[in-house]
C-alpha positions as CSV (number, residue, x, y, z in Angstrom):
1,X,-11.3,-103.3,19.4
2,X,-10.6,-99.6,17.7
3,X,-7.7,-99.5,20.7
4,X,-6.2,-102.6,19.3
5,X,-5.4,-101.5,15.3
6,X,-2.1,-100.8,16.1
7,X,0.0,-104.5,15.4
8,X,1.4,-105.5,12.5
9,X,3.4,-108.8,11.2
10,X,6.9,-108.5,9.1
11,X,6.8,-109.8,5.4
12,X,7.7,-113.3,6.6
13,X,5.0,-113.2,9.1
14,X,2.5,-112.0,6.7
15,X,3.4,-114.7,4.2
16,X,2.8,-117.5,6.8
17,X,-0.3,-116.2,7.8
18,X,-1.8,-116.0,4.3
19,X,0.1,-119.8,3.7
20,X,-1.6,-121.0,6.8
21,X,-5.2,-119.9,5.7
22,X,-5.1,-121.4,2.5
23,X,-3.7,-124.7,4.2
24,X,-6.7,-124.4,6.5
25,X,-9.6,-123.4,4.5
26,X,-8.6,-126.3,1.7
27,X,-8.7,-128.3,4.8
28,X,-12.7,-127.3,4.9
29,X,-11.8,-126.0,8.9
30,X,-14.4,-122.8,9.1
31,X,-12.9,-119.4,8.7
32,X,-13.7,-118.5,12.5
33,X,-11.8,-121.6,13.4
34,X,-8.9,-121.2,11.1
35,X,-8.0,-117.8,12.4
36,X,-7.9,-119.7,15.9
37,X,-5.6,-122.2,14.9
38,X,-3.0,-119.0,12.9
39,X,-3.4,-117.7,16.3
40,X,-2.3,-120.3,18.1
41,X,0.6,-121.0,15.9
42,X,2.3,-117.8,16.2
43,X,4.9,-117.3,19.3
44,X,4.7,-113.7,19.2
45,X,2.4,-111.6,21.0
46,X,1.8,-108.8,18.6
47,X,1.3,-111.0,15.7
48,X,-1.4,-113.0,18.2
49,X,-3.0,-110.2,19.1
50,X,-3.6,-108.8,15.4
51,X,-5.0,-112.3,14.6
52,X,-7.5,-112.8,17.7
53,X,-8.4,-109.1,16.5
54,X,-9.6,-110.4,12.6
55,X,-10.8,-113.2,14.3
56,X,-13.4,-111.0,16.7
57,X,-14.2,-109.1,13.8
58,X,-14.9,-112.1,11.9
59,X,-17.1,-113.4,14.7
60,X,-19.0,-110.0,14.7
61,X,-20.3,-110.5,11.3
62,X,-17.5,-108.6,8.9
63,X,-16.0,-110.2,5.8
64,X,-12.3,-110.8,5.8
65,X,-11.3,-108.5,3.8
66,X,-12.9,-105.4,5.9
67,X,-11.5,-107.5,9.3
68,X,-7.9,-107.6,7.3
69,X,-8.9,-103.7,5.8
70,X,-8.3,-102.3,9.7
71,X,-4.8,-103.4,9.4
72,X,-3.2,-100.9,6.7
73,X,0.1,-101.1,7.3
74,X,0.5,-105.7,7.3
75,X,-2.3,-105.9,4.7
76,X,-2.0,-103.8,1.4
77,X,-4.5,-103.2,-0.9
78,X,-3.7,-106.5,-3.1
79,X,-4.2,-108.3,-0.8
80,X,-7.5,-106.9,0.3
81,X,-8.6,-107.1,-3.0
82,X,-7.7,-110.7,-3.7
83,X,-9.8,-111.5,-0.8
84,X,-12.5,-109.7,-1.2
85,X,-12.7,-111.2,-5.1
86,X,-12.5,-114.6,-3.5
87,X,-15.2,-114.5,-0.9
88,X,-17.4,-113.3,-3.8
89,X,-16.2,-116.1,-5.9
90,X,-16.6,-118.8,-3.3
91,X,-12.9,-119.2,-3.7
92,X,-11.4,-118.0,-0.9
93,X,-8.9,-120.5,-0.2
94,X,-7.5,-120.3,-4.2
95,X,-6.8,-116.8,-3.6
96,X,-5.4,-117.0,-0.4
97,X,-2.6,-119.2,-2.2
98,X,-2.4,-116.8,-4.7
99,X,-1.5,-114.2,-2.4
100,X,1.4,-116.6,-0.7
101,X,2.6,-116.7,-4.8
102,X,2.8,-112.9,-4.7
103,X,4.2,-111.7,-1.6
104,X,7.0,-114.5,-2.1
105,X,7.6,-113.1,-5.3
106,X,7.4,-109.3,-4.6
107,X,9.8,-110.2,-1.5
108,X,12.5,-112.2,-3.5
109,X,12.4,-109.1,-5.5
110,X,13.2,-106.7,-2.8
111,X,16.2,-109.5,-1.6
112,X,17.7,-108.8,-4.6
113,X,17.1,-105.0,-4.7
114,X,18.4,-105.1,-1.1
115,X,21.3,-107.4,-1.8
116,X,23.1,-105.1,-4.9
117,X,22.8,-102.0,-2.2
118,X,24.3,-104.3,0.6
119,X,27.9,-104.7,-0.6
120,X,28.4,-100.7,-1.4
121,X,26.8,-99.7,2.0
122,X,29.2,-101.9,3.9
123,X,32.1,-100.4,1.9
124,X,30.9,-96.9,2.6
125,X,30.1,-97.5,6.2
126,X,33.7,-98.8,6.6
127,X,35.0,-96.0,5.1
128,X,32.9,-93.6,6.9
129,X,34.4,-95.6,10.0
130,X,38.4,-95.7,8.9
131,X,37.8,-92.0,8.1
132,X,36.4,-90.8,11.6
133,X,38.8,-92.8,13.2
134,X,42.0,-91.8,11.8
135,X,40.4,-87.7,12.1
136,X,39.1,-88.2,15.9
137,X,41.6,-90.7,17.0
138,X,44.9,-90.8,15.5
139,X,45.3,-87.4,13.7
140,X,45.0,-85.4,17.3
141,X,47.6,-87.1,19.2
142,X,49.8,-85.7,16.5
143,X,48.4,-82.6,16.3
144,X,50.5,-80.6,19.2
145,X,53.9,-81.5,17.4
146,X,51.9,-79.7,13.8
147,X,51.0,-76.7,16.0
148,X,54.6,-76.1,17.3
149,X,56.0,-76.4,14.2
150,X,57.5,-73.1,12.6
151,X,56.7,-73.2,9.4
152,X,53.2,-72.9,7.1
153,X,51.7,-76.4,7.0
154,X,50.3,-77.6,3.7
155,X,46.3,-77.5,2.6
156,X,45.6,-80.7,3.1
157,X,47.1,-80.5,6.6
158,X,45.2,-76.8,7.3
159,X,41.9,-78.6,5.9
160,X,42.3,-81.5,8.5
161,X,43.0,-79.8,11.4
162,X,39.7,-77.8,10.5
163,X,37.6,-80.5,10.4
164,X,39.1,-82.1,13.9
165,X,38.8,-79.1,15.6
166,X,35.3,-78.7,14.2
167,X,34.3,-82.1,14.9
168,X,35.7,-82.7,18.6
169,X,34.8,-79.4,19.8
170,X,31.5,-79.0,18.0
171,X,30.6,-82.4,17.8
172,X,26.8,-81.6,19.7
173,X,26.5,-78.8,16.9
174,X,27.5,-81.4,13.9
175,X,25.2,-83.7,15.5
176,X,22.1,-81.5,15.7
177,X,22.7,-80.1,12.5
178,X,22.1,-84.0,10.6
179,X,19.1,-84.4,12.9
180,X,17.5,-81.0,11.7
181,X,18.9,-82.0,7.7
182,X,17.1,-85.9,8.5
183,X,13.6,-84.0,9.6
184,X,13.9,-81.4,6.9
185,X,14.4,-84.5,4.3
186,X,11.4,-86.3,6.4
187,X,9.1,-83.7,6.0
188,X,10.7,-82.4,2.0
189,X,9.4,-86.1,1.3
190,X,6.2,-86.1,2.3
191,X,5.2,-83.5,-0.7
192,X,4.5,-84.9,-3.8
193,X,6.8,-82.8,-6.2
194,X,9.9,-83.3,-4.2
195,X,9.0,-87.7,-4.1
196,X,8.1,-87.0,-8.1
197,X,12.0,-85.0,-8.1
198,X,13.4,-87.8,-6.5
199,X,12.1,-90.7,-8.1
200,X,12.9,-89.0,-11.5
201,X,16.7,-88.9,-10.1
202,X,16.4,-92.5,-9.1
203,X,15.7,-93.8,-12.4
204,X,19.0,-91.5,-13.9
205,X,21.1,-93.0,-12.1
206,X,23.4,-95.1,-13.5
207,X,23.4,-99.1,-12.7
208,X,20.9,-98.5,-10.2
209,X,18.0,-96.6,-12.3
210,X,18.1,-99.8,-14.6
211,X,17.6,-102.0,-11.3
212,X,15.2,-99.6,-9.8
213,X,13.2,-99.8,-13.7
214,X,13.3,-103.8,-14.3
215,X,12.0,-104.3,-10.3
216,X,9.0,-102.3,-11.4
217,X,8.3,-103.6,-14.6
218,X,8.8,-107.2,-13.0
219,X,6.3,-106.1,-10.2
220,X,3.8,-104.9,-12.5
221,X,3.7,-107.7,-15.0
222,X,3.3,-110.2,-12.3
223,X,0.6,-108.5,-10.5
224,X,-1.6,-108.1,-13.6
225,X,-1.0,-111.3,-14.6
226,X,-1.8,-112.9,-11.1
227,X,-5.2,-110.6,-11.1
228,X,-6.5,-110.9,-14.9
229,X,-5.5,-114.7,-14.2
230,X,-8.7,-114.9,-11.4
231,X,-11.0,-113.1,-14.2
232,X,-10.3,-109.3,-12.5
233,X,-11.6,-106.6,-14.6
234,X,-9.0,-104.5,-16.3
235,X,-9.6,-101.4,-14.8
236,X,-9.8,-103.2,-11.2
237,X,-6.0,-104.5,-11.5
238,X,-5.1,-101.6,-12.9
239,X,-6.1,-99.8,-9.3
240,X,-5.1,-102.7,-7.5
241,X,-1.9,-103.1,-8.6
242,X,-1.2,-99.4,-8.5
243,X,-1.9,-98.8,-5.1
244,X,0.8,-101.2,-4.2
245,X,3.4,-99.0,-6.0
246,X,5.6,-96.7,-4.1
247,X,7.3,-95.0,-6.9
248,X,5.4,-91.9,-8.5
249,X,6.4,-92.0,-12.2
250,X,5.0,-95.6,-12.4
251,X,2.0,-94.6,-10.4
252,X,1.4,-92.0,-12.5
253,X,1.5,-94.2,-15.5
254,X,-0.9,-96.7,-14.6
255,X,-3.4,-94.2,-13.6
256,X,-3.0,-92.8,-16.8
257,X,-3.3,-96.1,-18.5
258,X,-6.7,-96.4,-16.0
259,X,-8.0,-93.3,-18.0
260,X,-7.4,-95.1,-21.3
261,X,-8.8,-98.3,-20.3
262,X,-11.8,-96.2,-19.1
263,X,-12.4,-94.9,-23.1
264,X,-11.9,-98.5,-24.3
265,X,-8.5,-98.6,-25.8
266,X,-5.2,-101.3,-24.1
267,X,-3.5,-101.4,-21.4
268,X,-0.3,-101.3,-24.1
269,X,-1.6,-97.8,-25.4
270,X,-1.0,-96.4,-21.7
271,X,2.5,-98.1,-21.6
272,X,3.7,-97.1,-24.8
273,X,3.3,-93.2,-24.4
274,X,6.0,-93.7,-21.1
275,X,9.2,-95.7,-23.0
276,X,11.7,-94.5,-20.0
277,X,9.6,-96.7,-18.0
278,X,8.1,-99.2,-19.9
279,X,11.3,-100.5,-23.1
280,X,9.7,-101.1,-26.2
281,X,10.1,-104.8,-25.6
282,X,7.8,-104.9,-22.9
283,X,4.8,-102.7,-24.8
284,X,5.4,-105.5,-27.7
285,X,4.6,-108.5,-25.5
286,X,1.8,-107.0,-23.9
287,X,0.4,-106.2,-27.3
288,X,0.9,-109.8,-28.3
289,X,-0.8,-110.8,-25.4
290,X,-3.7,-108.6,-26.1
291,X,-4.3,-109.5,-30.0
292,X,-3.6,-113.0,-29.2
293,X,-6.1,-113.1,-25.9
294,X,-3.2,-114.3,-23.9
295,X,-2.5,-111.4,-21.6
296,X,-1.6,-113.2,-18.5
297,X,0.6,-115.6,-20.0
298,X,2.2,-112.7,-21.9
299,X,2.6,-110.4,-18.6
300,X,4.0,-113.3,-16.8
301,X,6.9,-113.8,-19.2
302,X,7.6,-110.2,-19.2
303,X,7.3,-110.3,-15.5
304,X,10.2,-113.3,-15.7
305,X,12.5,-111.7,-18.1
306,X,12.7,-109.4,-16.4
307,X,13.4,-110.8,-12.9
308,X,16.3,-112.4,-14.5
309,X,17.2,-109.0,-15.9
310,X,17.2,-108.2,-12.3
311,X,19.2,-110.6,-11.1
312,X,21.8,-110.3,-13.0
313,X,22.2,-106.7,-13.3
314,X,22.2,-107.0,-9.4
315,X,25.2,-109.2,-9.6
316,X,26.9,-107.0,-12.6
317,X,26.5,-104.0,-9.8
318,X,28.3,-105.5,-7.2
319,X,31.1,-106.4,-9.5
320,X,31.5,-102.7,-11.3
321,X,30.9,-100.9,-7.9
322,X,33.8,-102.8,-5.9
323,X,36.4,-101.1,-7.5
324,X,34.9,-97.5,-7.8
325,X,34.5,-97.9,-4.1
326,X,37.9,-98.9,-3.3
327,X,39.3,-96.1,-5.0
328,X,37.2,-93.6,-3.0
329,X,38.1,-95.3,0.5
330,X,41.8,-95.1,-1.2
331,X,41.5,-91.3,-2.0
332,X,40.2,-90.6,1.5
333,X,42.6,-92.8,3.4
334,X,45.4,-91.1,0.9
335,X,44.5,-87.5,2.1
336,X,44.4,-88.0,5.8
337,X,48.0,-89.9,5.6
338,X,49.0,-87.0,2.9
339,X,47.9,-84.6,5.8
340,X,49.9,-86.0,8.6
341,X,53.0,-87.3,6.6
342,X,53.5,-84.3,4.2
343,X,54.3,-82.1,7.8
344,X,56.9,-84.9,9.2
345,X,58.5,-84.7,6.0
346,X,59.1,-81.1,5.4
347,X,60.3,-81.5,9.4
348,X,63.0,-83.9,9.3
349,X,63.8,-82.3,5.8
350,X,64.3,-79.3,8.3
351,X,66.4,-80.8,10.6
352,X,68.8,-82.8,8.1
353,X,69.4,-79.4,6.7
C-alpha cells in the first residue's frame, strides 16, 4: 500500500469524513465497516482511494490513528492525536465529533482571514490589469506620433516608453526573471530565520498584523480548550496544539511555555513573557481559569472574543483599505494618461502657435 500514500481530501472533504465516522460509530456499525460505507459515499476517486487505504490498514491490524498517521498532509497532528486519545479512552466516536467541532471552527477562521485579503487582491489584480493594458495595448499605438515629435518629451512620458519597450521586447526576459525571484522566495522560505523574518513583519503590519494576532490567539484558545476538555495532559496539548501552528513566533512561544509547564509552573507564565502575541487580557483569563480550575471554559471565551475580534476587524479592513486602494489604482491610471496627454498637449500648443 506504501505506493498508494499519495491522496489527500480538501478541508470540506476532511470534515465530512471525520462527520461521517462519528455518525457511524454512534451508530455501533464496526470501524472496518464504517470506513466501507465513507468509502462508498464519496464520488471522487482520490478521496476513495485514501479511504479503502485506512480501511486496509485497519483490516491489517493498525489502530486508526497510525492508518490516518500515513496520510500527513489531510490528517494533522490534532487530529491524530484526538484519535489516538479516544481509542484509548473507549471514546472514539466522542472524539471523532470533537474533531468535526474543530476543523469547522479553524476553517471559518481561515474564511474570514481569506475574505479581508479577497477584496484588496481583486482591487490590485484589476489594477495590475488596467495598468498592463493601457502600457502594452493603448500606449504603443501612440507611440510612433511621440517618436516623430521634435521636441524633448516629459519624464513621465520618457519613463513609459521605457517600460513598453522593455516589456514588449523583453517580455521572455521579464518573465524569467519573476520565475527565478518566485524560486529564490520558495527556497529563502524554507530556512527558518528568513520564515522567523517574515512572520515578525506580518504581525507589524498595520490592520493585518492585528488580524494575523487575534486568528492565532482564537486558534490556540480553542484548541486547548477542546483538548484539556477530554482530560489531555497539559504538556500533551501544549505539543498538540503547536504542531498545528504555521506561524514561528507563536510556535516558539508555546514550546517555550512546554518548557515551563515541564518545571511545574502555568501555562499563563509562558504567555505572559510574549505580550506582542498574547494582550494582557488574554494572560488574565487564562489565569482566572487556572486559580479558579476552570481552564477550558476560560480558553473558550477567550477563544470567542476573540473570533468576534476577528470578524469585525475583518470587516473594518475592507472598509479602510477601499479607499487607500482606489487612490493607488487612481495615481497609476493618472500617470500613464499624464504620460500620453502631457505630449499631445505641448503638440497642438505647438501648432496653435
Amino acid at each position: 500500500m506504501n505506493n498508494l500514500r499519495t491522496p489527500s481530501l480538501n478541508t470540506e472533504e476532511c470534515i465530512a469524513f471525520m462527520r461521517n465516522l462519528s455518525l457511524y460509530l454512534h451508530a455501533g456499525i464496526p470501524i472496518y465497516r464504517a470506513f466501507g460505507l465513507i468509502a462508498e459515499s464519496n464520488s471522487r476517486p482520490q478521496a476513495v482511494r485514501l479511504v479503502r487505504c485506512i480501511a486496509e490498514d485497519i483490516r491489517e491490524g493498525k489502530t486508526v490513528a497510525d492508518a490516518l498517521a500515513q496520510f500527513p498532509r489531510t490528517f494533522d497532528p490534532l487530529v491524530i492525536g484526538f484519535i489516538r486519545i479516544g481509542e484509548m479512552s473507549g471514546a472514539l466516536a466522542e472524539h471523532a465529533t470533537q474533531i468535526v467541532q474543530i476543523l469547522q471552527k479553524r476553517a471559518a477562521l481561515t474564511r474570514t482571514i481569506l475574505s479581508a485579503a479577497l477584496y484588496p487582491t481583486v482591487i490590485m489584480l484589476a489594477t495590475f490589469g488596467i495598468t498592463l493594458f493601457l502600457t502594452l495595448y493603448t500606449f504603443p499605438k501612440i507611440l510612433p506620433l511621440f517618436k516623430g515629435l521634435h521636441q524633448e518629451l516629459p519624464l513621465s512620458t520618457r519613463v513609459l516608453i521605457t517600460i513598453t519597450t522593455v516589456l514588449t521586447q523583453y517580455w521572455w526576459l521579464v518573465i524569467l526573471g519573476v520565475m527565478v525571484l518566485c524560486v529564490l522566495v520558495a527556497f529563502a522560505l524554507r530556512l527558518q530565520h528568513i520564515r522567523t523574518v517574515r512572520d515578525r513583519v506580518s504581525l507589524s503590519i498595520p490592520l493585518f498584523g492585528i488580524l494575523i494576532r487575534n486568528y492565532y490567539i482564537a486558534l490556540i484558545c480553542r484548541t486547548l480548550a477542546a483538548l484539556l476538555e477530554r482530560g489531555v495532559p497539559f504538556i500533551v496539548a501544549l505539543e498538540l496544539t503547536t504542531q498545528t501552528l504555521r506561524h514561528s513566533l507563536y510556535v516558539r512561544a508555546l514550546e517555550g511555555s512546554q518548557e515551563l509547564v515541564r518545571r511545574g509552573q502555568r501555562i499563563s507564565d509562558g504567555f505572559i513573557t510574549v505580550p506582542h502575541l498574547f494582550p494582557t487580557v488574554v494572560v488574565q483569563m487564562i489565569q482566572a481559569g487556572e486559580e479558579t480550575g476552570t481552564l477550558p471554559e476560560s480558553l473558550r471565551a477567550c477563544a470567542h472574543i476573540y473570533e468576534e475580534y476577528l470578524t469585525e476587524q475583518a470587516r473594518l479592513l475592507s472598509t479602510l483599505v477601499e479607499p487607500a486602494l482606489m487612490i493607488i489604482m487612481g495615481l497609476l491610471v493618472g500617470f500613464i494618461s499624464l504620460a500620453i496627454i502631457t505630449p499631445i498637449y505641448g503638440l497642438t500648443q505647438g501648432i496653435s502657435f
